[in-house]
GUDO-239434 format. One record per residue (C-alpha): residue number from 1; residue in one letter; x, y, z. Coordinates in steps of 0.02 Angstrom, whole numbers. Layout:
<lotis>
LOTI  pos  code    east   north      up
LOTI  NUM     A       X       Y       Z
...
</lotis>
This chain:
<lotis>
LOTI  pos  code    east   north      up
LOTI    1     X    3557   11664   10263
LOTI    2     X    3701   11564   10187
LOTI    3     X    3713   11590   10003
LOTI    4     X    3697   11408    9964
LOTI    5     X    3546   11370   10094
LOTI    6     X    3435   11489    9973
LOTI    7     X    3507   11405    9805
LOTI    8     X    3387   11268    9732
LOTI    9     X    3440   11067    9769
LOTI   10     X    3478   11055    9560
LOTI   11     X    3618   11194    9565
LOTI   12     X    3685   11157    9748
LOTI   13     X    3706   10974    9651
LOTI   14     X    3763   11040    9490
LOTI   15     X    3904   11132    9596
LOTI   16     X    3933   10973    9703
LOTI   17     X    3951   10884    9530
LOTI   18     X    4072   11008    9442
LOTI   19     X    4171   11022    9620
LOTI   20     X    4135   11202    9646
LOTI   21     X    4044   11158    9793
LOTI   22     X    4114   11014    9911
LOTI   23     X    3994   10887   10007
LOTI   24     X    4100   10951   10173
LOTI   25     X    4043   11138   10145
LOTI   26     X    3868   11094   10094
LOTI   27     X    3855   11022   10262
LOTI   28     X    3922   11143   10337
LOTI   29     X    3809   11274   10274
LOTI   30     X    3627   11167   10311
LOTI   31     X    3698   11165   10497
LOTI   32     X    3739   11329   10500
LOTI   33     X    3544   11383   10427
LOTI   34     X    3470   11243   10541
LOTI   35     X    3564   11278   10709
LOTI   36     X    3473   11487   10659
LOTI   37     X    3305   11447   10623
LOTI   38     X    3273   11286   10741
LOTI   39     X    3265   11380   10906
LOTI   40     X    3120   11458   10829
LOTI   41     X    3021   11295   10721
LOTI   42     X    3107   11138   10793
LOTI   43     X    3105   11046   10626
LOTI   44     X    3257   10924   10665
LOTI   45     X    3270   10894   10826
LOTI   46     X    3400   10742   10801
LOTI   47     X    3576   10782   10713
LOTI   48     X    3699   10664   10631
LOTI   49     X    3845   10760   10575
LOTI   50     X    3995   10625   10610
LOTI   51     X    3894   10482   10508
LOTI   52     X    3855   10620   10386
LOTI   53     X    4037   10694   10385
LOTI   54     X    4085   10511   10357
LOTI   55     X    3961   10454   10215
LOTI   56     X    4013   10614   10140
LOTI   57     X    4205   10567   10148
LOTI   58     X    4172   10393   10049
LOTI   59     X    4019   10434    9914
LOTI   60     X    3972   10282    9794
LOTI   61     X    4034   10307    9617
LOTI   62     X    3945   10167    9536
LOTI   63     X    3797   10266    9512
LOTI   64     X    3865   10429    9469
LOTI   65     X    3795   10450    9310
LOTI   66     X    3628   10391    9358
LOTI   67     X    3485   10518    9327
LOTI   68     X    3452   10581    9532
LOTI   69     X    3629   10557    9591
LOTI   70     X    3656   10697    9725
LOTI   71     X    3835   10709    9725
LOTI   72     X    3852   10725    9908
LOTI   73     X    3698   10841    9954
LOTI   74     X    3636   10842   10132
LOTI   75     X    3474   10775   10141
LOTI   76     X    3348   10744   10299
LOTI   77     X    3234   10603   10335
LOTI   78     X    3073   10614   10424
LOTI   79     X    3081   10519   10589
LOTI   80     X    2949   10409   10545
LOTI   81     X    3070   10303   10439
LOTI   82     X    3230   10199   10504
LOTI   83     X    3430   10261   10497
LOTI   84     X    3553   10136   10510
LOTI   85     X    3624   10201   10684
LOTI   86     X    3520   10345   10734
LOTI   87     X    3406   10394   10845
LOTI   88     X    3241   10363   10768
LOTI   89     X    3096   10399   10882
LOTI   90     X    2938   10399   10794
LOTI   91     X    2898   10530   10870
LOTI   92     X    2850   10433   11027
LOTI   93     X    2901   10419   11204
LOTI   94     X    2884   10220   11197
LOTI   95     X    3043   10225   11055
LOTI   96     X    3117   10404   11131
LOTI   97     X    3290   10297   11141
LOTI   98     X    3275   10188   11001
LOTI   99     X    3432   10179   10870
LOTI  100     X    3391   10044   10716
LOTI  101     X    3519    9936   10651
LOTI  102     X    3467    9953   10488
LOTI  103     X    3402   10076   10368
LOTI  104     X    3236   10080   10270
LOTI  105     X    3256   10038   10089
LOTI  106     X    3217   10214   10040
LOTI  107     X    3358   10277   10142
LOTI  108     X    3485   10147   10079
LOTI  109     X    3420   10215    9921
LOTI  110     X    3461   10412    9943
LOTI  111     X    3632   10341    9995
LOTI  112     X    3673   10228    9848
LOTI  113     X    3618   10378    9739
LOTI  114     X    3749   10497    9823
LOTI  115     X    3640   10586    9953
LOTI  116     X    3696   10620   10120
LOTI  117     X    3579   10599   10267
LOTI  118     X    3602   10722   10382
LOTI  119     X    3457   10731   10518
LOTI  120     X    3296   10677   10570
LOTI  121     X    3142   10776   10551
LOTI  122     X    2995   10810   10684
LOTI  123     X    2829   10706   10666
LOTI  124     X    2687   10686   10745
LOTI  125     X    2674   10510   10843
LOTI  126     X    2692   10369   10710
LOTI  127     X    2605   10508   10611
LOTI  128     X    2461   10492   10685
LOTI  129     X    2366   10687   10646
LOTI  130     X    2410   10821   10529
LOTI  131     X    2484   10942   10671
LOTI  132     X    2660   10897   10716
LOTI  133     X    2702   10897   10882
LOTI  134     X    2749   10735   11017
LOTI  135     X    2819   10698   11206
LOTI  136     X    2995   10671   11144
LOTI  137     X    3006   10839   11048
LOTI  138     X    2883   10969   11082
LOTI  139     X    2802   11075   10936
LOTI  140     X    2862   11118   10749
LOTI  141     X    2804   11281   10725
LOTI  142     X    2760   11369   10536
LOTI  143     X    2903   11473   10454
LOTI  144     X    2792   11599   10398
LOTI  145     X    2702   11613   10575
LOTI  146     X    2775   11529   10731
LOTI  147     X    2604   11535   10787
LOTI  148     X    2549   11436   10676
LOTI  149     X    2548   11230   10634
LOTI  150     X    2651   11162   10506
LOTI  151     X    2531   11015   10495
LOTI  152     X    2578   10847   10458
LOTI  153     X    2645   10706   10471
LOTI  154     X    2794   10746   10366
LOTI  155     X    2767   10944   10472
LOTI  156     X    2952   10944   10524
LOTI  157     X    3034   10921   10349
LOTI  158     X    2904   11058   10256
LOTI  159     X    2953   11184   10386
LOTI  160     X    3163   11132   10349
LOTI  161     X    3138   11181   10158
LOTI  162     X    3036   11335   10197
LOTI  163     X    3144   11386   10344
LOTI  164     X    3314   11344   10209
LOTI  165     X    3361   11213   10342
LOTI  166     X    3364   11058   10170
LOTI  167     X    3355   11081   10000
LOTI  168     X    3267   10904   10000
LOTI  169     X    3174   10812   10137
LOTI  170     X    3096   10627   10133
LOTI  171     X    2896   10613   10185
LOTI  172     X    2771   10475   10214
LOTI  173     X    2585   10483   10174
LOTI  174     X    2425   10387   10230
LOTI  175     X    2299   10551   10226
LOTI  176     X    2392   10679   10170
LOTI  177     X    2562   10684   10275
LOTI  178     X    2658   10746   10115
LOTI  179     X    2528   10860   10035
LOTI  180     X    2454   10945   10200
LOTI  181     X    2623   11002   10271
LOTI  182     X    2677   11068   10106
LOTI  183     X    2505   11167   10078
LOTI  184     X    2539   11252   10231
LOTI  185     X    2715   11276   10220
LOTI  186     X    2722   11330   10046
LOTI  187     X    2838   11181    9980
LOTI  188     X    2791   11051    9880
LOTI  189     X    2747   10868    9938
LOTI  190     X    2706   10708    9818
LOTI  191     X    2603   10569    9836
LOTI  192     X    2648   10433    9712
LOTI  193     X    2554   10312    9655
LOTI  194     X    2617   10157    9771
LOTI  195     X    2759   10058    9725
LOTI  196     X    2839   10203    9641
LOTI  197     X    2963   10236    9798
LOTI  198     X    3002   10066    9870
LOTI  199     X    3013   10073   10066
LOTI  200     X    3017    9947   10215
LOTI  201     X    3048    9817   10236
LOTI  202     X    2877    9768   10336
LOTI  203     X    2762    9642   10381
LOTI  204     X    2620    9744   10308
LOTI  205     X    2696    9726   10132
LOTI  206     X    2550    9748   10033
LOTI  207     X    2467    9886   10111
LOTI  208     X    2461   10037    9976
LOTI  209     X    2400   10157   10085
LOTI  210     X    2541   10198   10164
LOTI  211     X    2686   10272   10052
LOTI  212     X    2844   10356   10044
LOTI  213     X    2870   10516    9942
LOTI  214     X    2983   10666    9916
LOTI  215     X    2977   10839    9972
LOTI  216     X    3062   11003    9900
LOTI  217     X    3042   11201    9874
LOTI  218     X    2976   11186    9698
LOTI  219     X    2925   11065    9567
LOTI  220     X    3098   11025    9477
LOTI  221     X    3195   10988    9624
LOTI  222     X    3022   10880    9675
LOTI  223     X    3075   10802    9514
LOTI  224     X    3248   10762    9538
LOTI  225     X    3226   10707    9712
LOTI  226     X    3092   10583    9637
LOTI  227     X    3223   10514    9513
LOTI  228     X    3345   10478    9671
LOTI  229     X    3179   10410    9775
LOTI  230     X    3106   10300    9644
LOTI  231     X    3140   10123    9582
LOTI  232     X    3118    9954    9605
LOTI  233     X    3151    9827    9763
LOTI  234     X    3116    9654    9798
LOTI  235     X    3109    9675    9965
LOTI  236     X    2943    9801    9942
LOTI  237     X    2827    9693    9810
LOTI  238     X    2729    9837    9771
LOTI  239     X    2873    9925    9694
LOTI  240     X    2916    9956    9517
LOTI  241     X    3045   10001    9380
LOTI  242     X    3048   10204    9358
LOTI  243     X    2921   10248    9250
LOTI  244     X    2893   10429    9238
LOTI  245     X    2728   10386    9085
LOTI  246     X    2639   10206    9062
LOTI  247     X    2607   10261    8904
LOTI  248     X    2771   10336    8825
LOTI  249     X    2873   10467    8885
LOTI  250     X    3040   10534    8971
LOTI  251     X    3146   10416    9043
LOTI  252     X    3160   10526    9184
LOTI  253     X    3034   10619    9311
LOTI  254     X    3164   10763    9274
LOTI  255     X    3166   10750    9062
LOTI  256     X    2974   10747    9098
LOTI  257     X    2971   10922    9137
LOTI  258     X    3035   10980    8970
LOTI  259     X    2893   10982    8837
LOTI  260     X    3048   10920    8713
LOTI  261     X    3075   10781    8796
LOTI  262     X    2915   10707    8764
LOTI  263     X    2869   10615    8596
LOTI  264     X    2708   10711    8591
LOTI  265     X    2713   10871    8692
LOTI  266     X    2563   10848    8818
LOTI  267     X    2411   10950    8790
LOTI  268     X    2253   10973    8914
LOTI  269     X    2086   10961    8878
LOTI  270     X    1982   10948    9014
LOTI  271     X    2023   10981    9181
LOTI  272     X    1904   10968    9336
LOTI  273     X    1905   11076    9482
LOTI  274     X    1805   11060    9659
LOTI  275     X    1807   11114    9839
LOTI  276     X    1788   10942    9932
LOTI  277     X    1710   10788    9804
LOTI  278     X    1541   10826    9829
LOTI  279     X    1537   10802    9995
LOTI  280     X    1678   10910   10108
LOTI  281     X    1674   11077   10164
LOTI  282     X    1808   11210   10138
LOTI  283     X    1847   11374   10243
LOTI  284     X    1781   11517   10091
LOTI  285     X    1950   11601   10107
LOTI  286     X    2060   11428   10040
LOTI  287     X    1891   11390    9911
LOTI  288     X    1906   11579    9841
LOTI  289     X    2118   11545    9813
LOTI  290     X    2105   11381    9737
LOTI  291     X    1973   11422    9631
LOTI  292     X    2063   11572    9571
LOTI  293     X    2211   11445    9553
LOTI  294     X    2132   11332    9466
LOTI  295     X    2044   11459    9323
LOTI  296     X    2245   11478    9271
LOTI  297     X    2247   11332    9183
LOTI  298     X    2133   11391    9072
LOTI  299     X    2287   11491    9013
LOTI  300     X    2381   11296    8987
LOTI  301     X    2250   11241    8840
LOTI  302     X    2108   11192    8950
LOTI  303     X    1925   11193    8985
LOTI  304     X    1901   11219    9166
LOTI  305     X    1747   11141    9214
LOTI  306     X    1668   11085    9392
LOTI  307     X    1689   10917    9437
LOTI  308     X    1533   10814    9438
LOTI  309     X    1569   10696    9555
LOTI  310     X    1510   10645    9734
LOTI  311     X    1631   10533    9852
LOTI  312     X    1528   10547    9996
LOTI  313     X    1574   10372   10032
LOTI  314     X    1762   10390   10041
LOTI  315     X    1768   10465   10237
LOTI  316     X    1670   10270   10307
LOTI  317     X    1800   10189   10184
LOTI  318     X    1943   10285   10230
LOTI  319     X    1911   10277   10420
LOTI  320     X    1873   10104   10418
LOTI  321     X    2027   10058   10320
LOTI  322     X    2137   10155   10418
LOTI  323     X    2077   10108   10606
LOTI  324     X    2095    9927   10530
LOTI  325     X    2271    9965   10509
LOTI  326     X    2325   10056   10632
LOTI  327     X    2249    9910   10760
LOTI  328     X    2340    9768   10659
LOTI  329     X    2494    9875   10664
LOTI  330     X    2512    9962   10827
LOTI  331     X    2387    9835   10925
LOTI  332     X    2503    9756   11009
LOTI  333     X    2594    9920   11054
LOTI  334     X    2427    9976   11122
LOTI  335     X    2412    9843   11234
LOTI  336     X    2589    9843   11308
LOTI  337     X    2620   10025   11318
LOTI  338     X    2444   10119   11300
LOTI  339     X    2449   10248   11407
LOTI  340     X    2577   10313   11337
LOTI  341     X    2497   10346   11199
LOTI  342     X    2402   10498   11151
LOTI  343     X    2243   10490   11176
LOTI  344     X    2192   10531   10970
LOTI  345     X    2316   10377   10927
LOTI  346     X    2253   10277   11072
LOTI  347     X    2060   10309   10984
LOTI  348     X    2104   10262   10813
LOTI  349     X    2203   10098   10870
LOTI  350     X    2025   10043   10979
LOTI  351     X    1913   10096   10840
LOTI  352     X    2023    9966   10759
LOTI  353     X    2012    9833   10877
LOTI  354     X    1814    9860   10888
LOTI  355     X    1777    9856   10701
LOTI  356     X    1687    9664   10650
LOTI  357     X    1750    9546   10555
LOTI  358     X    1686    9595   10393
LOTI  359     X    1685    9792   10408
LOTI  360     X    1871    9809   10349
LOTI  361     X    1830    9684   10190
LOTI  362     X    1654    9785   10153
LOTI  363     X    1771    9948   10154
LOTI  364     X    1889    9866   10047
LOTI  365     X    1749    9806    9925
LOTI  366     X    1696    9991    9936
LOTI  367     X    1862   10052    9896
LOTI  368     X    1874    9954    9711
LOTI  369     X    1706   10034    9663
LOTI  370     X    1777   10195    9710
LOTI  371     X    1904   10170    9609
LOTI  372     X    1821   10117    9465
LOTI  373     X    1732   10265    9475
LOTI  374     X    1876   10378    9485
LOTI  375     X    1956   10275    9331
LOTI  376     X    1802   10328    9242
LOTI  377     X    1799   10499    9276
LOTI  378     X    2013   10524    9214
LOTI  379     X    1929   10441    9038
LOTI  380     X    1872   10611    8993
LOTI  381     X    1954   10743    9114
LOTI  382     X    2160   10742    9107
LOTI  383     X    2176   10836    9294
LOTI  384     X    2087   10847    9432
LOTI  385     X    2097   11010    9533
LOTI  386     X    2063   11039    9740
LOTI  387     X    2125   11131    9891
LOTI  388     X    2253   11018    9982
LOTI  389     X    2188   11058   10155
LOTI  390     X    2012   11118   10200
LOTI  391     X    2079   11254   10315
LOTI  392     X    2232   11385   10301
LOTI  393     X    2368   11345   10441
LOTI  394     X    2295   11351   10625
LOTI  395     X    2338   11365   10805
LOTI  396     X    2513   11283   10842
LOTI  397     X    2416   11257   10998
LOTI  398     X    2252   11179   10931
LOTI  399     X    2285   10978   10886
LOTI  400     X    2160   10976   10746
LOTI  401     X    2015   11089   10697
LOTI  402     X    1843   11058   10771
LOTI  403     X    1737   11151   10644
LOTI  404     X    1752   11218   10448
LOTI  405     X    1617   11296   10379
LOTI  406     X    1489   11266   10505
LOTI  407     X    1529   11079   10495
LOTI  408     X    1603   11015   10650
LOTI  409     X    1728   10853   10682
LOTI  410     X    1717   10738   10824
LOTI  411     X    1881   10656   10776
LOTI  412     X    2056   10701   10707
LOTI  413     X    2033   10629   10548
LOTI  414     X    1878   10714   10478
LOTI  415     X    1970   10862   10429
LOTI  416     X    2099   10788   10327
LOTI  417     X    1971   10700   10195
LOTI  418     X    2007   10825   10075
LOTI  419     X    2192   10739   10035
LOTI  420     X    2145   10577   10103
LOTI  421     X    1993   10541    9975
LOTI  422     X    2128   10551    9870
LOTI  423     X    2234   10427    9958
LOTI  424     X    2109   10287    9912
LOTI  425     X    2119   10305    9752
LOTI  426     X    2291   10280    9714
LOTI  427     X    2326   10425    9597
LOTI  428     X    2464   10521    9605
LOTI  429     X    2424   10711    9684
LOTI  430     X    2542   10849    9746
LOTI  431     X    2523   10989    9804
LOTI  432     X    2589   11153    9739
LOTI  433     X    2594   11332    9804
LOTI  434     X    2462   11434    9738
LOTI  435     X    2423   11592    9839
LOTI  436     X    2420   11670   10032
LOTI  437     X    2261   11716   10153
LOTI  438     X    2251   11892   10202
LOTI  439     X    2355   11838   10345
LOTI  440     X    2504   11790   10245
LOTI  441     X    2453   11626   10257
LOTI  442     X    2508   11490   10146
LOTI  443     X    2383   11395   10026
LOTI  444     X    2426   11254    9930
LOTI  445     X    2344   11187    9754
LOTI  446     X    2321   10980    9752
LOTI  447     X    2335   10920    9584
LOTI  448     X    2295   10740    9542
LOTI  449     X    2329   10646    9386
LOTI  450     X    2276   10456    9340
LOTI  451     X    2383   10337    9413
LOTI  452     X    2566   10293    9371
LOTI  453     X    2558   10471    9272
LOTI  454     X    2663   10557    9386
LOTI  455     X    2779   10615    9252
LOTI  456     X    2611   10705    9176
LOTI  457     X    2562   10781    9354
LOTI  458     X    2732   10847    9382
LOTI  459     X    2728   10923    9178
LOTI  460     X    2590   11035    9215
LOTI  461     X    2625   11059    9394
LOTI  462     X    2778   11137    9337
LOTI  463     X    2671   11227    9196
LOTI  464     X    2545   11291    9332
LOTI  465     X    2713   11353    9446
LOTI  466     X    2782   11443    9317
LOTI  467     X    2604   11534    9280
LOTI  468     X    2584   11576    9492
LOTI  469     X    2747   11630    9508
LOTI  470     X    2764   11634    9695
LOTI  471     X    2893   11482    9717
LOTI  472     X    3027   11592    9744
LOTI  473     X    2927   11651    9922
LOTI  474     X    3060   11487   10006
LOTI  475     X    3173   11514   10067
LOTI  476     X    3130   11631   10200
LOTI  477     X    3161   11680   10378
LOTI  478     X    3052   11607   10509
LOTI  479     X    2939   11752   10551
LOTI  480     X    2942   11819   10738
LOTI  481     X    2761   11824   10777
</lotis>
């Protein structure tokens, strides 16, 4: 592996900063490590070396000194979201030769803050299920198991920082498209709270289910790749000014992962830990790690405790909410160009178009208590701990698990309620690397904090990493079987 591919994104850009590194050889070395591991995970299937050679050639200076500047670093973008001038497929057969005109405003942002897009990471069509494979591009396959799924959505750019193909990589997240993949990949993937990472712009411009977040190896390049990400936009209303603490704190998601930086050093009381809200089931192999995970931060200050909650309600909310999107987004797709489709996306889009009149505003009723409730609960607990994914990584070959725990699924969203419950809420939650199956397996730890606390969650996320001490397992060598 090339020396720089297994340094961290904060010293490959402190050497692109002090010119020991040049943006030219920092390119060179990400193709290098993804032209060795791709035949075996296909993680980027699309390339852009000339525009990146070029952007490279000509950085912007005016933001230099601006807390996330990259200094030239190569970074990838999930193919979900727009590149001025390359392909960008969606992961679907319908845009397989589609090339936008204009970049998404989170992508204008990497680039304004020095970062240098250089490919186009594998997704599941329009992100539809947390297993990432499509028509256009075939399967991304697990780093630490070829055998094995990635997950999804964002499945192609958590297998490019495990695999040492990017030091950072862009996600998006509706049910868990940043946190899933990183579970099973062991990165790490953040939800924000929305507005935090302006993107679009869209015609859906209030929706706050759907976000944009970033991806790493570990939590202080998660960090710095949040200062680049984050900021406000007026073309995305739901954004905001950076804003690490609502209540006093770092400038900087980075300075918040320093206890010196903060005018009172952040202590824990309670924190809350459970296997699925009261309501989910877990596989006993992920429930045993994460508990064992979560007793650690007992060792940060705080009293562990089981979280007495129930949010049975959260799967009718969530499914509602999302079919009602996915219909008033993709319905007119669906009608011109349904067959090609697959068939789970095709589902989803006509439980959409069937749902009554008021069902989507009941749901969204629904959702506010819900979040009350939640609101309620952060009053006297500071975290709350769960497993990111129900299940350990599965079948490459399987699109979505029929049965955990003796519970089965009739659809390909069931599974994924353990990060999407979360989703409604509009906390922040990441998830961290925490542990391995007997298998070798990846398992990741989702932490959630109230919301707008990110700069909190990523504090004693980093606390909790430094406790596990496993985030040094990525870089590695995709495994041969």
């Amino acid at each position: 592996m090339h020396e720089l591919a297994r340094m961290s994104a904060r010293a490959v850009v402190a050497a692109l900063r002090n010119g020991e590194v040049t943006p030219a050889a920092a390119i060179d070395a990400a193709l290098e490590r993804i032209r060795e591991t791709d035949p075996v995970i296909n993680a980027v299937p699309t390339l852009c070396e000339d525009r990146a050679r070029r952007r490279a050639s000509r950085l912007p200076t005016d933001r230099r000194d601006d807390p996330g500047y990259l200094h030239g670093l190569p970074v990838l973008i999930k193919d979900l979201t727009d590149v001025e001038g390359v392909r960008t497929t969606y992961g679907s057969p319908v845009y397989a030769d589609h090339v936008p005109e204009r970049s998404d405003i989170v992508v204008e942002r990497i680039e304004r803050m020095g970062g240098v897009v250089l490919g186009k990471t594998n997704t599941p069509e329009f992100g539809a299920g947390s297993q990432t494979f499509n028509k256009v591009f075939g399967v991304t396959r697990n780093p630490w198991d070829p055998s094995k799924t990635v997950g999804g959505s964002s499945g192609g750019a958590a297998a490019a920082l495990a695999a040492g193909s990017a030091w950072l990589a862009t996600g998006s997240d509706l049910g868990g498209s940043l946190r899933n993949p990183a579970s099973f990949c062991s990165v790490t993937g953040l939800r924000c709270s929305s507005g935090t990472v302006a993107h679009g712009p869209r015609e859906l411009a209030w929706d706050s289910l759907m976000i944009s977040g970033p991806m790493a190896r570990d939590i202080a390049d998660l960090a710095l790749f949040l200062d680049t990400m984050a900021g406000f936009d007026a073309r995305d209303p739901l954004s905001r000014p950076r804003t690490p603490d609502p209540v006093g704190g770092p400038a900087t998601y980075t300075e918040a992962l320093d206890p010196e930086a903060w005018p009172a050093r952040p202590r824990l009381r309670r924190v809350a830990w459970t296997t699925g809200f009261g309501y989910l089931p877990c596989d006993p192999e992920v429930a045993a790690i994460t508990e064992r995970a979560a007793g650690r931060f007992a060792k940060l200050g705080a009293d562990v405790v089981p979280a007495e909650m129930d949010l049975g309600q959260a799967e009718d909310i969530f499914q509602t909410l999302r079919a009602d999107l996915l219909a008033t987004d993709k319905g007119a797709l669906h009608a011109a160009h349904g067959d090609s489709l697959k068939a789970d996306l095709r589902w989803n889009i006509e439980l959409g178009l069937a749902l009554e009149r008021a069902d989507a505003g009941r749901a969204a009723l629904a959702r506010g208590r819900m979040l009350a409730e939640v609101q309620d609960f952060f009053v006297d607990h500071d975290l709350l701990l769960a497993p990111v994914a129900m299940v350990p990584p599965f079948s490459a070959d399987v699109p979505w698990p029929r049965s955990v725990a003796g519970v089965e699924f009739d659809n390909y969203v069931g599974w994924l309620m353990t990060a999407a419950t979360i989703s409604l809420t509009d906390c922040p939650a990441l998830s961290v690397p925490c542990g391995y199956t007997e298998a070798g397996l990846p398992v990741g730890l989702q932490v959630i904090a109230p919301a707008r606390h990110e700069g909190r969650l990523l504090y004693w996320a980093r606390r909790f990493e430094e406790l596990a001490g496993i985030a040094d397992g990525v870089p590695r060598d995709p495994a041969t079987g």
